[in-house]
C-alpha angles and dihedrals in degrees: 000000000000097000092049082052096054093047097059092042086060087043095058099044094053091047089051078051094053102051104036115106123200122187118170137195116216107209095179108142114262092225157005130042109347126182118218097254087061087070084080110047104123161095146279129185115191123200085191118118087202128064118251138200110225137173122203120216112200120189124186130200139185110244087216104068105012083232111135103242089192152347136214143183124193133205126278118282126194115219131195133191117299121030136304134200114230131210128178095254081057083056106041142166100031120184110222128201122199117209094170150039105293112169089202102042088169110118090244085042118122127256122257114260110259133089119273146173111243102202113176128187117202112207149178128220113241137177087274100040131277114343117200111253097168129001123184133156131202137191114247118198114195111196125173114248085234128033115216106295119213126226115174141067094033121244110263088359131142118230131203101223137068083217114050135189105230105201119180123175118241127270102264143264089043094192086072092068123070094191110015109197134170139225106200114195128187126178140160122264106224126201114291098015125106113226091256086063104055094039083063097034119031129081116260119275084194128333126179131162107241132190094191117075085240136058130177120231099245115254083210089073137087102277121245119279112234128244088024129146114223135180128219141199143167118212107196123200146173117234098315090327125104107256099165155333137241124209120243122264129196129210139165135211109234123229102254107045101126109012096076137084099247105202106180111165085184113112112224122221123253103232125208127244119351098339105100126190114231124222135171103228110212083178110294109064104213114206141180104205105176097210098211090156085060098233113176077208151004132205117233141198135207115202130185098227090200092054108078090163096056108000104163113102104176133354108201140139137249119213110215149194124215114268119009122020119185104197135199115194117178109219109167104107092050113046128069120239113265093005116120124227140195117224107194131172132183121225124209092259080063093245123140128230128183150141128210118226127179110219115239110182099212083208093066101036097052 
């Protein structure tokens, strides 16, 4: 009697099986920032006059390189005939496997920046194992709200130095990227191109790949022609994936940049971490440094940023007061005529403050 019961219990949940029929009808976003429960925004319609209990399986795989980035199974749901709309907190909790590098790896985390392909299998458990009720896939496009922005140079401006500092701030949110890294490109404009064109066309002027949101034009390079016009352009990724974009700037150096007597009485301001200050040294560096950590002194470095090999200049100290310190250091006899420098000091807080100057000795440039 028990066997006979059995087997009409098996005959009547294949044949729920066979006769169930399960669409869906993904609604995740095509494109932009996603965070992992959108992934499960949708709906099912189900032909089936009896309730069943599903799980949905999602993988989710990066178009590039056909690799799975991660997987994920939800809870049981029970569905009934007609549709149903679907939300995560129908779903939880969902169990997530990473197969992959993903920098928010929180269930309500964002997805990493690239293009994939969501395709999702609904299911039902039956005496064998899972048998595939549904299956659908969907292409999912994550973009940063904000593409790398550029700073400086300004775009269309004129700049007082054959070797400039280019500084851009970073694609945006930042909590989407593991391992952010930057391709700076800079190229001349020639007659007759946009600076789209060039940026696309034209052999690199100079072209690095940077992880701080700053890089110094080499002093060991050919110097910047002036009047010039040149293109710029940042490149952000991920790792070695594409995460944004820039748009392309233009500047030019202007002529005298370097054959005039610059007399500027003005003090610039040290500035903390990797945001240096630029000056153009005529022989005495004049620098503000406000002393909120209170040091009666601070060591400070000179060092030569076009010599890898033996880079450090000067080694000295400043005496200070506490708040603001207006410094004069003499640099004529130690620096060579054109070549950019970085002056750095350490404060007791262990935070860095420096400004980059490029030397012009006013002798050799009359």
């Amino acid at each position: 009697m028990q066997r006979k019961l059995w087997m009409v219990f098996c005959a009547a949940a294949i044949g729920i099986v066979a006769h169930a029929q399960v669409s869906i009808t993904l609604q995740v976003p095509p494109n932009g920032v996603l965070q992992k429960n959108q992934l499960w925004n949708l709906v099912m319609v189900s032909s089936s006059t009896t309730a069943i209990n599903v799980s949905i399986d999602l993988t989710l795989v990066n178009t590039r390189n056909n690799q799975p980035v991660l997987t994920a199974e939800t809870r049981t749901l029970t569905l009934t005939k007609g549709a149903r709309q679907v939300k995560t907190e129908d779903v939880s909790p969902i169990k997530y496997t990473y197969l992959s590098a993903v920098a928010d790896r929180n269930p309500n985390g964002l997805l990493p920046i690239g293009s994939f392909t969501a395709c999702y299998t609904v299911s039902v458990l039956g005496h064998e194992g899972k048998v595939v009720l549904a299956e659908d896939c969907v292409p999912v496009e994550v973009e940063p709200l904000n593409p790398p922005l550029l700073n400086m140079p300004a775009d269309g401006a004129a700049i007082e130095t054959v070797y400039p500092q280019f500084n851009w701030l970073p694609p945006a949110p930042l909590n989407l990227f593991s391992n952010l890294n930057y391709d700076l490109k800079l190229v001349e404009v020639l007659k007759g191109q946009s600076p789209l064109q060039a940026i696309q066309q034209n052999i690199p002027v100079y072209s690095v790949n940077a992880r701080d949101l700053f890089n110094n034009y080499p002093a060991s390079n050919k110097a910047l022609d002036t009047g010039r016009l040149y293109a710029w352009r940042i490149v952000a990724k991920d790792n070695s994936e594409f995460a944004g974009q820039s748009e392309t700037w233009t500047f030019r150096v202007a002529g005298k940049a370097i054959k005039t007597t610059v007399k500027d009485e003005s003090y610039y301001k040290l500035k903390k971490g990797n945001e240096s200050a630029y000056a153009i040294c005529t022989g005495m560096l004049k620098m503000e440094y406000t002393n909120d950590a209170n040091d009666p002194s601070v060591n400070y470095s000179i060092i030569d940023l076009g010599n890898a090999k033996s880079p450090l200049v000067k080694q000295g100290t400043f005496k200070l007061n506490y708040g603001q310190n207006l410094i004069d250091l003499s640099l004529a006899r130690e620096l060579v005529n054109g070549k950019r420098y970085l002056l750095q000091l350490e404060n007791s807080r262990n935070e860095k403050w420096g400004i980059t100057f490029t030397y012009i000795d006013t002798d050799k440039n009359q």
